[in-house]
C-alpha positions in Angstrom: -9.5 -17.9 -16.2 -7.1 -20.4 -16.9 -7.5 -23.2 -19.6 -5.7 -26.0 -17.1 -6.6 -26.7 -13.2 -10.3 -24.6 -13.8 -11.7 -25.8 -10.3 -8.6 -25.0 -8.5 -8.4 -21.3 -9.6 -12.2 -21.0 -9.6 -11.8 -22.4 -5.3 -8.5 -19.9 -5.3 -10.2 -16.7 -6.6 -13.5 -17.1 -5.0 -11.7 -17.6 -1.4 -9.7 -14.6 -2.0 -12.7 -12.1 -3.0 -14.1 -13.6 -0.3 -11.1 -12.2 2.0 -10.9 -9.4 0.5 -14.6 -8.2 0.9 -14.0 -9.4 4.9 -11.2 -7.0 5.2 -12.2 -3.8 3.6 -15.1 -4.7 6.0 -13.4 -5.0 8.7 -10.8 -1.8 7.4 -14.5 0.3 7.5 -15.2 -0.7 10.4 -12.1 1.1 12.2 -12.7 3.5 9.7 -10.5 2.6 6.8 -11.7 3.1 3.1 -9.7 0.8 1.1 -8.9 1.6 -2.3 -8.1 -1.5 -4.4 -5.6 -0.5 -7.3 -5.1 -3.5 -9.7 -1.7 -3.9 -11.4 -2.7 -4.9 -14.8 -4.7 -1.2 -14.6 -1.2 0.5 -13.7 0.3 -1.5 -16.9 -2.0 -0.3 -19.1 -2.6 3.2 -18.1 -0.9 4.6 -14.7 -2.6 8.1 -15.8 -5.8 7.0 -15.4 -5.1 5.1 -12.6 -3.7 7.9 -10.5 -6.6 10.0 -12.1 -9.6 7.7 -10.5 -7.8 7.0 -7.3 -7.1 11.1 -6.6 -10.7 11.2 -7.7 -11.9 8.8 -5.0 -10.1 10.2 -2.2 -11.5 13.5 -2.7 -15.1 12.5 -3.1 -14.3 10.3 0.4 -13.0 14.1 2.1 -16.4 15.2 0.5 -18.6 12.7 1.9 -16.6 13.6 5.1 -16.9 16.8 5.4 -20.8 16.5 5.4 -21.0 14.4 8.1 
């Protein structure tokens, strides 16, 4: 969190998990599953990154596939 303008970021980052839980709601609800990639994780390891979201999409084909 930043040191200056606390109550502003802590407003801004609030309102923006708040959209962001709305949309991958509303993504699921067409049938979307969002898969949120953060760019500070690609910085510090893109392996892993690519690693967990390959992961996640073939559990989701799983989970699929049983239904």
């Amino acid at each position: 969190m930043p040191k200056t303008n606390v109550e502003f970021w802590q407003n801004k980052i609030q309102a923006n998990v708040t959209r962001d839980k709305t949309n991958q709601n509303d993504l699921a609800k067409l049938g979307w599953q969002a898969l949120v990639v953060w760019e500070c994780d690609i910085k510090k390891d893109v392996n892993t990154v690519v690693k967990n979201a390959i992961d996640e999409i073939l559990k989701a084909n799983r989970d699929r596939q049983r239904i």
